[in-house]
The first five atom37 places (N, CA, C, CB, O) and aatype in JSON, in Angstrom:
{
  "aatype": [20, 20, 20, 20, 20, 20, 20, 20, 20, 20, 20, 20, 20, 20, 20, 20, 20, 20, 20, 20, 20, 20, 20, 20, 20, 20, 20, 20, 20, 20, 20, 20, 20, 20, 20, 20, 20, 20, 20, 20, 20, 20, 20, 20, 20, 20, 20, 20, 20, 20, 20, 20, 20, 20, 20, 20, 20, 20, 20, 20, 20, 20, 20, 20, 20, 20, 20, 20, 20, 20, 20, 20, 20, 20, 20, 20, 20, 20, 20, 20, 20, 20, 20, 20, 20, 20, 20, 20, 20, 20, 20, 20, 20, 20, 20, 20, 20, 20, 20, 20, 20, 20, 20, 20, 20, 20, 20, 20, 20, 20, 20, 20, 20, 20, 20, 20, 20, 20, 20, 20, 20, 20, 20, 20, 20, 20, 20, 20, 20, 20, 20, 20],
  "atom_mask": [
    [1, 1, 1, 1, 1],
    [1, 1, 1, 1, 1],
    [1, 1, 1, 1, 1],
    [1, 1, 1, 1, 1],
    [1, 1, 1, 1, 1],
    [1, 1, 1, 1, 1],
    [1, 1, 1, 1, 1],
    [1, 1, 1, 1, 1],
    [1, 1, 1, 1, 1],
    [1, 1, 1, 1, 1],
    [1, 1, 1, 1, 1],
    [1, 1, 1, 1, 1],
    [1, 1, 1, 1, 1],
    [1, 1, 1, 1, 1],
    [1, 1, 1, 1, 1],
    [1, 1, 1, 1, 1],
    [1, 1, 1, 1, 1],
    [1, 1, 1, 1, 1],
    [1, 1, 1, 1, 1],
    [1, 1, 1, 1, 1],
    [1, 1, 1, 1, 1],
    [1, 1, 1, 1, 1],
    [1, 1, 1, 1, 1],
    [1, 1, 1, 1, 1],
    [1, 1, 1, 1, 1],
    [1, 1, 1, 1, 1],
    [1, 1, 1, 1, 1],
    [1, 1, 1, 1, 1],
    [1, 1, 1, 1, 1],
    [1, 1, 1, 1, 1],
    [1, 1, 1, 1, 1],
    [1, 1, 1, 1, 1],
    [1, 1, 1, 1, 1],
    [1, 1, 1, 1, 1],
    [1, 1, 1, 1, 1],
    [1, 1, 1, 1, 1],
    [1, 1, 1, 1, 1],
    [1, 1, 1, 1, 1],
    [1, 1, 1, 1, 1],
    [1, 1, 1, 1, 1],
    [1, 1, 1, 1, 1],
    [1, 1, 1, 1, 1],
    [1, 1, 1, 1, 1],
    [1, 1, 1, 1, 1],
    [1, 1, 1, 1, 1],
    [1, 1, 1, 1, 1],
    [1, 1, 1, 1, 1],
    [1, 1, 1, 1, 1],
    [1, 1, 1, 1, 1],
    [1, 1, 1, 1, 1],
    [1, 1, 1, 1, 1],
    [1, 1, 1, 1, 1],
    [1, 1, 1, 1, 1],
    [1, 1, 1, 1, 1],
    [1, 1, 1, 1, 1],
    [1, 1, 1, 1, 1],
    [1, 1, 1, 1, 1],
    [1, 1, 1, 1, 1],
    [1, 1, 1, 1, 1],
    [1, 1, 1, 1, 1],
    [1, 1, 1, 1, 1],
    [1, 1, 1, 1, 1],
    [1, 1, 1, 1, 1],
    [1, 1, 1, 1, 1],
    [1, 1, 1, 1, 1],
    [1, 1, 1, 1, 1],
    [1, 1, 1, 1, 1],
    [1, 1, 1, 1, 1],
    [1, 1, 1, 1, 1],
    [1, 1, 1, 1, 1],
    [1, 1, 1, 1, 1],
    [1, 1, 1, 1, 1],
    [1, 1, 1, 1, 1],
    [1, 1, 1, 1, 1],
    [1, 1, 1, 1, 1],
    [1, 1, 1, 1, 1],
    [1, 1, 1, 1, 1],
    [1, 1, 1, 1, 1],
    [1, 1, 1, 1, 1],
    [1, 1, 1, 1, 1],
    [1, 1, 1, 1, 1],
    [1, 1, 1, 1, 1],
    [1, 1, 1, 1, 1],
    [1, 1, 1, 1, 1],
    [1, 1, 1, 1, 1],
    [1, 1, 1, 1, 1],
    [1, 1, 1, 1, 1],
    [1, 1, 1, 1, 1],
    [1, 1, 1, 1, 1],
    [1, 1, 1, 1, 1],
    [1, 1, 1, 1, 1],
    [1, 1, 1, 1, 1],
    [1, 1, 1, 1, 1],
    [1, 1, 1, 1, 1],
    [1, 1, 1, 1, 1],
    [1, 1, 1, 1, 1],
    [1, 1, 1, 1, 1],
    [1, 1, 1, 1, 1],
    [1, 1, 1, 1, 1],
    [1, 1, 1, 1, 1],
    [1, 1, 1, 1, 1],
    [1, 1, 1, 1, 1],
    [1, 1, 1, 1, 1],
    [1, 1, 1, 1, 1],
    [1, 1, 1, 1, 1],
    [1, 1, 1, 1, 1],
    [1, 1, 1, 1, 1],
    [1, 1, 1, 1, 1],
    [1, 1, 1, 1, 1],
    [1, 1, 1, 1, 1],
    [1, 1, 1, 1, 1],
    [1, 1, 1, 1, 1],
    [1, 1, 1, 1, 1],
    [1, 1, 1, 1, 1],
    [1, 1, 1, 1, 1],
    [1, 1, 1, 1, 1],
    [1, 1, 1, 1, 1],
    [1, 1, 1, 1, 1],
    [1, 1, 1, 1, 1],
    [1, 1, 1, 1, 1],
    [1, 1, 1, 1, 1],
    [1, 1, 1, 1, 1],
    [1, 1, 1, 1, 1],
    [1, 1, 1, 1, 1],
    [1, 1, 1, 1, 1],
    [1, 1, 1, 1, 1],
    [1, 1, 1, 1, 1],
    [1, 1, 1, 1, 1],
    [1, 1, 1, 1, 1],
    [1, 1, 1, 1, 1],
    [1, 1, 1, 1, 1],
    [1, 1, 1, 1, 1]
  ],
  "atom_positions": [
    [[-30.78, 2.17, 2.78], [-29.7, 1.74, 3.65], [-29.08, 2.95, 4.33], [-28.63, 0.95, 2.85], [-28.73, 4.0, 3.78]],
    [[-29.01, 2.56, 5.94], [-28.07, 4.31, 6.2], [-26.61, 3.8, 5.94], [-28.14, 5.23, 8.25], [-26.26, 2.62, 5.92]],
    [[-25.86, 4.85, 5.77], [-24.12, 5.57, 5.66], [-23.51, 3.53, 6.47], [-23.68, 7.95, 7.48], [-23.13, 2.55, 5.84]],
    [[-23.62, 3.64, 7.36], [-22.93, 2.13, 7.84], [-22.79, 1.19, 7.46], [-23.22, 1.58, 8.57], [-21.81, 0.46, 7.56]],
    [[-24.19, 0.96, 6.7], [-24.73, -0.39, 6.19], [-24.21, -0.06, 4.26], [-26.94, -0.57, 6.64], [-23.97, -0.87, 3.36]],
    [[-24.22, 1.29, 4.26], [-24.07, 0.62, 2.27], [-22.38, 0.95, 2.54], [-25.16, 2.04, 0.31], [-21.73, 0.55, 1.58]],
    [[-21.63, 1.5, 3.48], [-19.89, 1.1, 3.49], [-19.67, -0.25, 4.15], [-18.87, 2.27, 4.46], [-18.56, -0.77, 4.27]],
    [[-20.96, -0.84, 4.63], [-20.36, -2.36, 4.89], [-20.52, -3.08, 3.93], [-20.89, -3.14, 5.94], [-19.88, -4.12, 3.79]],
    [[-21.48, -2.61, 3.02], [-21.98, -3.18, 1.72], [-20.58, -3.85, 0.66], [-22.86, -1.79, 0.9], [-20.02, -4.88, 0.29]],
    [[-20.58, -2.17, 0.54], [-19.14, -2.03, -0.54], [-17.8, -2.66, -0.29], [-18.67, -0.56, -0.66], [-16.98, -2.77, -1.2]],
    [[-17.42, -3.32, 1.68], [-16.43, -3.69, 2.04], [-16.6, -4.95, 1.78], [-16.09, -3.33, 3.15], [-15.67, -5.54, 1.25]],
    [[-17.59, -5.53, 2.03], [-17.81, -6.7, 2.07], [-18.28, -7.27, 0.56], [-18.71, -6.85, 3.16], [-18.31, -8.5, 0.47]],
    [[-18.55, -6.72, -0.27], [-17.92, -7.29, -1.91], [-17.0, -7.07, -2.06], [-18.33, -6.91, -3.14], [-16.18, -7.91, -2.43]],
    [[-16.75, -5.97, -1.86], [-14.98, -5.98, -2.49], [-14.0, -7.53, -1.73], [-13.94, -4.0, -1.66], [-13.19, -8.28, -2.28]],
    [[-14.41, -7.52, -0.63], [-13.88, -9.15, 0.22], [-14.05, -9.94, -0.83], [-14.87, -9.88, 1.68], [-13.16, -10.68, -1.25]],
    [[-15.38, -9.83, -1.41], [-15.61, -11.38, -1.8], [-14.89, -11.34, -3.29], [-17.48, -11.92, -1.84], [-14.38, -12.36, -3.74]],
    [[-14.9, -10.29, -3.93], [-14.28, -10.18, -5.25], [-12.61, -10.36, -5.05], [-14.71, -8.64, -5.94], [-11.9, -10.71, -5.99]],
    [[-12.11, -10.12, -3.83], [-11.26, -9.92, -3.58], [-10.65, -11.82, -4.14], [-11.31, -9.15, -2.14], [-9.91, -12.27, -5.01]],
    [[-11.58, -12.45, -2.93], [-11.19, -14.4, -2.93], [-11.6, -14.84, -4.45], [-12.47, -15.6, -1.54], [-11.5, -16.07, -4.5]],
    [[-11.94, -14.4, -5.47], [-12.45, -14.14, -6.77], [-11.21, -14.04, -7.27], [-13.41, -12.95, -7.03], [-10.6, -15.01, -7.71]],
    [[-10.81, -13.05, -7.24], [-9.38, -12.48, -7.79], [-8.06, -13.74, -7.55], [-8.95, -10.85, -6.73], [-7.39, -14.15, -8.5]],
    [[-7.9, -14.17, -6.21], [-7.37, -14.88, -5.56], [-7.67, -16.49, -6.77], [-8.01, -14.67, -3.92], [-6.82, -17.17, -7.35]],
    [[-8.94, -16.6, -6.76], [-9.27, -17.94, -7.57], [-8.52, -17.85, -9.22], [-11.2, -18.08, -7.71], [-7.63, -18.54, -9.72]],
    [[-9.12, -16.98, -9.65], [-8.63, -16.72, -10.85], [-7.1, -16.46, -11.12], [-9.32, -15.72, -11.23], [-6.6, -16.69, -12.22]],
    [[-6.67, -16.17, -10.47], [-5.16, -16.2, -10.83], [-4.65, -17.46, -10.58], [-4.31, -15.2, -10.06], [-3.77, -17.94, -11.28]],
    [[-5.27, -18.19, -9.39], [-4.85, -19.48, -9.43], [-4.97, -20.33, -10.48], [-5.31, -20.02, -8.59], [-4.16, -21.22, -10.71]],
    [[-6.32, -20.03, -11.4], [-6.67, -20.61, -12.04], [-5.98, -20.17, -13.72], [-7.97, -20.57, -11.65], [-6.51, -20.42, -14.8]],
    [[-4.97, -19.61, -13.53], [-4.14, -19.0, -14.48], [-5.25, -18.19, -15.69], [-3.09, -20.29, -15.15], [-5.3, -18.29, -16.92]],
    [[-5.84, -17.59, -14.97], [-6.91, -16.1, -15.51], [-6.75, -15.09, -15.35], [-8.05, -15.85, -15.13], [-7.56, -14.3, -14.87]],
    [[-5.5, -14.81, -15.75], [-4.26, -13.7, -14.91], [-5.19, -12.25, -15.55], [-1.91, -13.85, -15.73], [-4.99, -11.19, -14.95]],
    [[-6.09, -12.23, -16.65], [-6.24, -10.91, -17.46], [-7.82, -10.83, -16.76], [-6.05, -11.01, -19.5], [-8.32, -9.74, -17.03]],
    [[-8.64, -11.62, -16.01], [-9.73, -11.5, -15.6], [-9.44, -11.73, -13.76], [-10.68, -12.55, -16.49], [-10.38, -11.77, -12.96]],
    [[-8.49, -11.81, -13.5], [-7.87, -11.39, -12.12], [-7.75, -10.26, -11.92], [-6.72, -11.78, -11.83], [-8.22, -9.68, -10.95]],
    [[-6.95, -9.64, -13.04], [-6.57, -8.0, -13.09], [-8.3, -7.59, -13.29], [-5.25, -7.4, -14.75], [-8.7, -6.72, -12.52]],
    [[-8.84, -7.9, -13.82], [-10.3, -6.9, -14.09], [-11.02, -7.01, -12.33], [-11.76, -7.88, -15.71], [-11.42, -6.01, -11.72]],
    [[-11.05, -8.39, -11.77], [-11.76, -8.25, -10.99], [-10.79, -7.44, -9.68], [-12.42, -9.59, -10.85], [-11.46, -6.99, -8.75]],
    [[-9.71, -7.31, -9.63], [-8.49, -6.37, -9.03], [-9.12, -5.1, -8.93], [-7.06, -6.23, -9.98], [-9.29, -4.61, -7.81]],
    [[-9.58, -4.36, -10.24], [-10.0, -3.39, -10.56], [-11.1, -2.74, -9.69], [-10.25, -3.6, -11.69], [-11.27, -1.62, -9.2]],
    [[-12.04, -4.36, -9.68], [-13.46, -4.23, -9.1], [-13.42, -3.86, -7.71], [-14.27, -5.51, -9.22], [-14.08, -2.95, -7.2]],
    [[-12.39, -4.84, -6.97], [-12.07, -4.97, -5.15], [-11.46, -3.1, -4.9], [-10.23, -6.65, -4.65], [-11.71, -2.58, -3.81]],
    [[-10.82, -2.4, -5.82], [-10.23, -1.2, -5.83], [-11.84, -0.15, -5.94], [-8.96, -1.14, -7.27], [-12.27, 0.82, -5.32]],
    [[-12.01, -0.43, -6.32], [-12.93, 0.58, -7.18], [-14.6, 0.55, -5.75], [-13.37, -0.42, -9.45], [-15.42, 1.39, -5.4]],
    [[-14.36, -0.78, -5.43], [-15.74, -0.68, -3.99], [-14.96, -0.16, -2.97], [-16.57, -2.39, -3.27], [-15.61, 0.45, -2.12]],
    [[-13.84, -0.21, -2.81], [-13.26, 0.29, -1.45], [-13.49, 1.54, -1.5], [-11.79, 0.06, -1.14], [-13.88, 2.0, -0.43]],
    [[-13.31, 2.72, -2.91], [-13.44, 3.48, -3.12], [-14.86, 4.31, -2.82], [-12.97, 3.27, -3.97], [-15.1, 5.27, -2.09]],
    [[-15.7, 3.51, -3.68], [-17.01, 3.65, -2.93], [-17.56, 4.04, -2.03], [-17.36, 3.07, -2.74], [-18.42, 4.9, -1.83]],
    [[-16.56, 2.77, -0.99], [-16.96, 2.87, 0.35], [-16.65, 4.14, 1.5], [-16.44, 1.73, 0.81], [-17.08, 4.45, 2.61]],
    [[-15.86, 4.56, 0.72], [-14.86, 5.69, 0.89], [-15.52, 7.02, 0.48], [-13.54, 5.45, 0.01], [-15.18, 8.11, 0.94]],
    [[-16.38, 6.85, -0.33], [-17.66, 7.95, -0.81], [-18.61, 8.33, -0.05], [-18.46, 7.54, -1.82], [-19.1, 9.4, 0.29]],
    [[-18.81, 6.99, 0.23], [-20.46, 6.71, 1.11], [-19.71, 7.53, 2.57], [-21.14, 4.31, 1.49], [-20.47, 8.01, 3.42]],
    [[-18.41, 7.61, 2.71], [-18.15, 7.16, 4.37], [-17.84, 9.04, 4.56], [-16.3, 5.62, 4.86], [-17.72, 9.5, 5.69]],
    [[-17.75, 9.83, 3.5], [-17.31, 10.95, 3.21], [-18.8, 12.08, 3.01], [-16.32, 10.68, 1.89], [-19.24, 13.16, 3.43]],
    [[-19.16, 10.93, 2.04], [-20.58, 12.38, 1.34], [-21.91, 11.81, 1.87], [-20.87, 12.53, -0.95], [-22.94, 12.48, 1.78]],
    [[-21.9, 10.56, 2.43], [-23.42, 9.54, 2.93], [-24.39, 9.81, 1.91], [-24.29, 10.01, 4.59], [-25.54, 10.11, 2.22]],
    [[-23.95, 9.7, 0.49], [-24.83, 8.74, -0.2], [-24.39, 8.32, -0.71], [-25.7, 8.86, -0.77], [-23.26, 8.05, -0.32]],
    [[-24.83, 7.79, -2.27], [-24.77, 6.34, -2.56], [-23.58, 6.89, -3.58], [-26.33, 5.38, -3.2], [-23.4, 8.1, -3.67]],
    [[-22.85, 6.06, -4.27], [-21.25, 6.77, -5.09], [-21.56, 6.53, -6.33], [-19.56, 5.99, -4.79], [-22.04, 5.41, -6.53]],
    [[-21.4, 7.36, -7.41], [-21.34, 7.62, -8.34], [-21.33, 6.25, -9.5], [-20.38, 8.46, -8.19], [-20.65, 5.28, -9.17]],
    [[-21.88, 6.21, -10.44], [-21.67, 5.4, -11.45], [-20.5, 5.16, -12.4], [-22.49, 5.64, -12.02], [-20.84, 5.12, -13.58]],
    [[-18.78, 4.94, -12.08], [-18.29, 5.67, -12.09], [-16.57, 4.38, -11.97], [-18.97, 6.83, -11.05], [-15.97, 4.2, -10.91]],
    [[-16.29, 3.9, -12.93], [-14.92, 2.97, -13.04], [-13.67, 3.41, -13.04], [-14.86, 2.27, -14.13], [-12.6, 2.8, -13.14]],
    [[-14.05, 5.01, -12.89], [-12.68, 5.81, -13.01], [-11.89, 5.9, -11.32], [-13.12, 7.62, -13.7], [-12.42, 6.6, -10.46]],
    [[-10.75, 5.21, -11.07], [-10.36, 5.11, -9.73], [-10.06, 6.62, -9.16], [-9.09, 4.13, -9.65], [-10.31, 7.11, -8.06]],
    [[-9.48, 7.12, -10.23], [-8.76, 8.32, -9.98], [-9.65, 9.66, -9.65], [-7.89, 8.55, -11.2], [-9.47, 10.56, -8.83]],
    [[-10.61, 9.47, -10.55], [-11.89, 9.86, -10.15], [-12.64, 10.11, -8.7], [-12.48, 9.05, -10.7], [-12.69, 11.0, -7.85]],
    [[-13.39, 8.36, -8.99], [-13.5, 8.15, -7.49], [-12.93, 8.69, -6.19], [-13.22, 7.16, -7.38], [-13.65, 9.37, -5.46]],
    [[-11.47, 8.37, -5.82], [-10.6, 8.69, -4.93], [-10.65, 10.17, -4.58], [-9.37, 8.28, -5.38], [-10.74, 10.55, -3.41]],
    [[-10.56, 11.43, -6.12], [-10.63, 12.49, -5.61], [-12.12, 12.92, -4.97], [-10.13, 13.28, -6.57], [-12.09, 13.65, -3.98]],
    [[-13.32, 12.52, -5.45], [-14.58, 12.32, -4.89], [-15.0, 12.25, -3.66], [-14.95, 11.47, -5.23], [-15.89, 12.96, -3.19]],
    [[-14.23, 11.21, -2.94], [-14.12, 10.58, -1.63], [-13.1, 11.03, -0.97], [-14.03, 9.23, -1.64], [-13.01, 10.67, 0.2]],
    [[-12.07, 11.92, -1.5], [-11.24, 12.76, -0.78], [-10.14, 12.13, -0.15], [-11.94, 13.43, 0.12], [-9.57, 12.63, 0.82]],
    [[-9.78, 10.86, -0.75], [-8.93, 9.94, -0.63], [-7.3, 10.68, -0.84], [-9.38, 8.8, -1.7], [-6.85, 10.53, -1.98]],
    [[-6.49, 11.4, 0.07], [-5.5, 11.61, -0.5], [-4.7, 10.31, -0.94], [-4.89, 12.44, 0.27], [-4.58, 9.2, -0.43]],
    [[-4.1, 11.01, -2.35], [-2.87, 10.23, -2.81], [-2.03, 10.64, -2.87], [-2.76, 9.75, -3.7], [-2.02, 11.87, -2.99]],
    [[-0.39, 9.68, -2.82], [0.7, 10.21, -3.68], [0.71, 10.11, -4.77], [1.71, 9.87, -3.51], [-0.31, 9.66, -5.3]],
    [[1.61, 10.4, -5.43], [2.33, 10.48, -7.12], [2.17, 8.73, -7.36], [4.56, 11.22, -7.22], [1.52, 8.14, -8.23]],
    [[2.8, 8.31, -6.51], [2.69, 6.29, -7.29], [1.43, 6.03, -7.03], [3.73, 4.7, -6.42], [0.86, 5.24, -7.79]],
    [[0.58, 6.68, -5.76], [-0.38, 5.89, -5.95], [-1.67, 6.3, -7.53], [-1.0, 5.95, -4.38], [-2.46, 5.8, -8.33]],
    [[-1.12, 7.44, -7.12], [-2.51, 7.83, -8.5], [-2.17, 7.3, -9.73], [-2.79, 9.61, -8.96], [-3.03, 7.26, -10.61]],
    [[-0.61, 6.74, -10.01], [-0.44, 6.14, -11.26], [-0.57, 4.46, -11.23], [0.96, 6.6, -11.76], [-0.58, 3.58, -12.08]],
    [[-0.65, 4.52, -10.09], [-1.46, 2.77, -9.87], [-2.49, 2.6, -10.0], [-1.51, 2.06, -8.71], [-2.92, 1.53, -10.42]],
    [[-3.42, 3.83, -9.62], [-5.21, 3.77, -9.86], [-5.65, 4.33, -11.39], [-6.12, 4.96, -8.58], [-6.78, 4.32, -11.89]],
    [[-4.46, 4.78, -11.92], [-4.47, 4.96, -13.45], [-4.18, 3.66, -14.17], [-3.4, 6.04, -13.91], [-4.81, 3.33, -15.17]],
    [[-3.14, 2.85, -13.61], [-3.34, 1.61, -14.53], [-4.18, 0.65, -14.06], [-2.16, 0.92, -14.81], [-4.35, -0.4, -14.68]],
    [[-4.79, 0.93, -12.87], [-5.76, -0.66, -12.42], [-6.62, 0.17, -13.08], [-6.25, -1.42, -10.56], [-7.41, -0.64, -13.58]],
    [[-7.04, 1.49, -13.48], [-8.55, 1.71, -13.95], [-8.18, 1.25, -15.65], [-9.25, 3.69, -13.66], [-9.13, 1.44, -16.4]],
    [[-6.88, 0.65, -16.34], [-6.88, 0.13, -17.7], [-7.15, -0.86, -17.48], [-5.88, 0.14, -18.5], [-7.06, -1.47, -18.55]],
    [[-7.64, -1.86, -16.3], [-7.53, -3.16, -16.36], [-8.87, -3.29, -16.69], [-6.98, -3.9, -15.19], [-9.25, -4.25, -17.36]],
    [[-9.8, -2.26, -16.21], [-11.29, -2.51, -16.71], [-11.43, -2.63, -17.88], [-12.2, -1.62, -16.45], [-12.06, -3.54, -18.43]],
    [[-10.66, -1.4, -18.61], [-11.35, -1.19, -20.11], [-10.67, -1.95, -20.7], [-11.37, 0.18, -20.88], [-11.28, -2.32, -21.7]],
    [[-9.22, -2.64, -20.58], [-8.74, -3.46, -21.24], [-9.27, -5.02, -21.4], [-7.66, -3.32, -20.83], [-9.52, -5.59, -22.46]],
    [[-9.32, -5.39, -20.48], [-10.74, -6.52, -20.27], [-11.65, -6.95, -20.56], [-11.31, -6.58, -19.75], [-12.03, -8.12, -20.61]],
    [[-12.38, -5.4, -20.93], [-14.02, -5.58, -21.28], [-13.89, -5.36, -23.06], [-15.25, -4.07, -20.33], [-14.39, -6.15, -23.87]],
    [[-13.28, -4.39, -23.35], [-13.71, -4.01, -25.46], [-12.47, -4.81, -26.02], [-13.5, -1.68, -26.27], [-11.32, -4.98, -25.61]],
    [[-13.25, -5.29, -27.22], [-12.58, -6.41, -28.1], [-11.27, -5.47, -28.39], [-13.57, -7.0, -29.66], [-10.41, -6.16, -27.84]],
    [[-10.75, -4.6, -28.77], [-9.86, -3.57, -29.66], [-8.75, -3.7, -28.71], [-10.46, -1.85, -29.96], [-7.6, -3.55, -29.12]],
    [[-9.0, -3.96, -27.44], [-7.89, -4.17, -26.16], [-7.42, -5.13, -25.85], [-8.2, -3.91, -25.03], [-6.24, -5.44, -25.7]],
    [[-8.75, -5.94, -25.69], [-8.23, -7.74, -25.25], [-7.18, -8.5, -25.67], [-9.13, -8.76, -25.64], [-6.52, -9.08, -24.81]],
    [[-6.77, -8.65, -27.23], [-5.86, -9.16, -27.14], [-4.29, -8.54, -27.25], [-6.19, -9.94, -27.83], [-3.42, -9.39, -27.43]],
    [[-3.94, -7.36, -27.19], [-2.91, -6.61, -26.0], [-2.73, -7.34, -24.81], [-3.46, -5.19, -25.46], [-1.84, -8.09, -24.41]],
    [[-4.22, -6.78, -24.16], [-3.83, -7.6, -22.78], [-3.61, -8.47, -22.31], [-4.2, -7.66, -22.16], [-3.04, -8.66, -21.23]],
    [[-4.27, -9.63, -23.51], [-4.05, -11.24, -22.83], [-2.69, -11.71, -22.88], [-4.91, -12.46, -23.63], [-2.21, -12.72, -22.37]],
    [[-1.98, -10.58, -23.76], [-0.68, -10.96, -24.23], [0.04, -10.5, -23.1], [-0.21, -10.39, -25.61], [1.04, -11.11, -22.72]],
    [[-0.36, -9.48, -22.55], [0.6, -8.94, -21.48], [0.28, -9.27, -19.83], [0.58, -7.32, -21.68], [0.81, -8.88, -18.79]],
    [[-0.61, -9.99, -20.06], [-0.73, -10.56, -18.49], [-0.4, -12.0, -18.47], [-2.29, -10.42, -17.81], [-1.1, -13.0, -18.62]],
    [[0.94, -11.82, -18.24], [1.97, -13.23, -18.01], [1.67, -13.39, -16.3], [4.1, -12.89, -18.46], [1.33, -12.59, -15.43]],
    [[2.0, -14.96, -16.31], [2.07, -14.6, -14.6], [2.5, -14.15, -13.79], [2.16, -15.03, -14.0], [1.98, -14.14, -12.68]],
    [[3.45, -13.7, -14.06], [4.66, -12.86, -13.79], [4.09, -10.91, -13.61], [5.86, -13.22, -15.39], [4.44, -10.13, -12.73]],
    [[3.34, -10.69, -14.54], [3.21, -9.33, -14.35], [1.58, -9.23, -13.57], [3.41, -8.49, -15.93], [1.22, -8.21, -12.98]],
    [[0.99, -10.09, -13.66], [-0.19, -10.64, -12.82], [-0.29, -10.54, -11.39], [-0.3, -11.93, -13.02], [-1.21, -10.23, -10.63]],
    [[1.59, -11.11, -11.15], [1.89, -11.45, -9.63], [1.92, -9.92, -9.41], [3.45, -12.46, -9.18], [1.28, -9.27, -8.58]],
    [[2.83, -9.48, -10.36], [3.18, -8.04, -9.51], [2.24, -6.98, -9.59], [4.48, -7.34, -9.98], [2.41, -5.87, -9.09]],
    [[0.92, -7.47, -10.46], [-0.07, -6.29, -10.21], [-0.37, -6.29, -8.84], [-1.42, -6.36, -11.02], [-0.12, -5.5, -7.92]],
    [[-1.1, -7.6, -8.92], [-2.16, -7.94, -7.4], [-1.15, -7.89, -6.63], [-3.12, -9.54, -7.13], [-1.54, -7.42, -5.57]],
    [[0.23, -8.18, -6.56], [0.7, -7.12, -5.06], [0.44, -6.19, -4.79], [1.77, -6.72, -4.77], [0.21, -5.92, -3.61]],
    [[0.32, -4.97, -6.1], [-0.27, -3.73, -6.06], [-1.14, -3.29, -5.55], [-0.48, -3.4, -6.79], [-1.23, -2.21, -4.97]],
    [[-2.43, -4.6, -5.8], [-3.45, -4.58, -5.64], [-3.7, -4.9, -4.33], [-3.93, -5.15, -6.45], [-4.75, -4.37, -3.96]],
    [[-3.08, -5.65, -3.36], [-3.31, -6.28, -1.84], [-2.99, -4.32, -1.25], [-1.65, -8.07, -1.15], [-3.66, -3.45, -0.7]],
    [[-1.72, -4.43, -1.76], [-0.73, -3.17, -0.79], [-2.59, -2.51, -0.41], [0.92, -1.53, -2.2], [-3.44, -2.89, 0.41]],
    [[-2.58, -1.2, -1.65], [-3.61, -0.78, -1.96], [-4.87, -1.03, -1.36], [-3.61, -0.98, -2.92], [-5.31, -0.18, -0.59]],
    [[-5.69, -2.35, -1.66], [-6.66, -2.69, -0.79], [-6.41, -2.62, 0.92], [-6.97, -4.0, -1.23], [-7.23, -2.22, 1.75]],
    [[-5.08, -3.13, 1.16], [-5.23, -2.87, 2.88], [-4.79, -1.61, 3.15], [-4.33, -3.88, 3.88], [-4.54, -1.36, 4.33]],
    [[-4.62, -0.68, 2.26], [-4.25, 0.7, 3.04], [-5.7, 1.54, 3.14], [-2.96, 1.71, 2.08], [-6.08, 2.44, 3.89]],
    [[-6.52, 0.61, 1.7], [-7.72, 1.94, 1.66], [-8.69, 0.8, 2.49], [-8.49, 2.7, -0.35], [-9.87, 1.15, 2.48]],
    [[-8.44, -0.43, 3.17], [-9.46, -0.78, 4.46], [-9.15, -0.27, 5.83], [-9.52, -2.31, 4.69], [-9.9, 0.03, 6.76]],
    [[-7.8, -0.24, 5.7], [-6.93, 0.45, 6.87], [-7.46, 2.09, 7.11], [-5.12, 0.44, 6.36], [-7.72, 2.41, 8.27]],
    [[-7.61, 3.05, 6.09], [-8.21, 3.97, 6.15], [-9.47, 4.42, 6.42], [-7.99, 4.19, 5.53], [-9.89, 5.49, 6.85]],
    [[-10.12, 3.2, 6.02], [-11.38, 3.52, 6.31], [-12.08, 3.15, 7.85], [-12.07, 2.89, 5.23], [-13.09, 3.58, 8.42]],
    [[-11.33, 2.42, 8.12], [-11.41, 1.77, 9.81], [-11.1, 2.48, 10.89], [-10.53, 0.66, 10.1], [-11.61, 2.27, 11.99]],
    [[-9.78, 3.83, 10.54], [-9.33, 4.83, 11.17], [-10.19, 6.28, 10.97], [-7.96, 4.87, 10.75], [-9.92, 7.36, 11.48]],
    [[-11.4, 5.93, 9.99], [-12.19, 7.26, 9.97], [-13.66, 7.05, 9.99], [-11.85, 8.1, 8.71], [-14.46, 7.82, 9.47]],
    [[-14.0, 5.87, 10.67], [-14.62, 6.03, 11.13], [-15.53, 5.67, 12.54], [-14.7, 6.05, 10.41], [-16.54, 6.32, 12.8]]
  ]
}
């Protein structure tokens, strides 16, 4: 795939994980909303790799990571937002976490992730549209 086609790749799942995310919270799956949150964050990032270094991005769930990779500047809130959406993975996935989290993703703190999570997603589509 050239540089165009695998950052349209990565935009266009993250979309679809995005209406994913959207389902599941509706569907009061507030702790597998937040994981797939994680996912829509983490391809933008990607895309943001590919759109920087033109190849393919790292194997690699760490946002904070990612971002410095792809040369994504951040502020101070944002890197502590891509520090807790990157707990939503691991909290999600290993038994030793899950039930913490299921306890703590009320709908209420659900709502106010994925605001986090919209802000975020349209600044790093917004960015990527202005560079290239």
């Amino acid at each position: 795939m050239e540089k165009d086609e695998l950052v349209a790749y990565w935009v266009e799942t993250a979309n679809k994980d995005y209406q994913t995310m959207k389902h599941l919270y509706d569907s009061g799956d507030y702790h597998w909303a937040l994981f797939v949150g994680h996912l829509i964050i983490e391809k933008l990032l990607k895309a943001h790799f590919v759109q920087v270094n033109n190849t393919q991005p790292p194997f690699s769930h760490n946002l904070l990571k990612l971002a410095e990779m792809a040369n994504v500047e951040l502020d101070e809130g944002q890197e502590d937002l891509l520090d807790l959406i990157t707990s939503f993975n691991i909290r999600a996935r290993y038994p030793d976490y899950k039930l913490d989290f299921y306890q703590k993703c009320t709908k209420k703190y659900a709502e106010e992730q994925i605001r986090n999570i919209e802000e975020l997603r349209k600044w790093l589509i917004q960015k990527l549209q202005t560079s290239s």
